[in-house]
C-alpha positions, 0 to 999 in steps of 0.5 A: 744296205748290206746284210751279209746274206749271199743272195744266190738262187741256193740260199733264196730257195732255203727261205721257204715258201712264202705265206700270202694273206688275202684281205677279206673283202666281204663288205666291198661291191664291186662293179662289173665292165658294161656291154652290149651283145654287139660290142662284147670282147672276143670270147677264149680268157676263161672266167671273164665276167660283165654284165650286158645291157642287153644280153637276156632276150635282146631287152633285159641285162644279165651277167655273162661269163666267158668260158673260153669259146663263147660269152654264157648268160647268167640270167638275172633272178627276181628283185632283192626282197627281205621276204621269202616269197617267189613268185612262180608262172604256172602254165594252166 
């Protein structure tokens, strides 16, 4: 179809720069890759993130990000509750 616009790289940069618009994505979950501690992939793509199996203590899963030289653990916190109250362990 022919529009009778030059498309040169002088008149394509006259257009100005684009506007991009993020859907907002607030009410989708999303699911993480899952590891194990051994078959991690190589660490060094910074912001990665996966959760482990087995990656809190060798037992428990967590969440890990990749910092570009190691997988660093995000340890999971106490079970999702609609009420206020932590629990603590106090050492006597």
């Amino acid at each position: 179809m022919a529009t009778g616009i030059d498309l040169s790289a002088s008149n394509l940069n006259e257009l100005g720069t684009p506007t991009v618009v993020v859907p907002t994505i607030s009410q989708t979950s999303i699911t993480l890759e899952n590891y194990t501690v051994a078959n991690l992939p190589s660490n060094g793509t910074v912001g990665r993130l996966v959760f482990v199996t087995n990656g809190d203590g060798g037992s428990l899963p967590c969440i890990a990000v990749d910092n570009g030289t190691d997988w660093v653990r995000v340890n999971l916190g106490s079970a999702v509750s609609a009420t206020d109250v932590e629990e603590y362990i106090i050492a006597e």
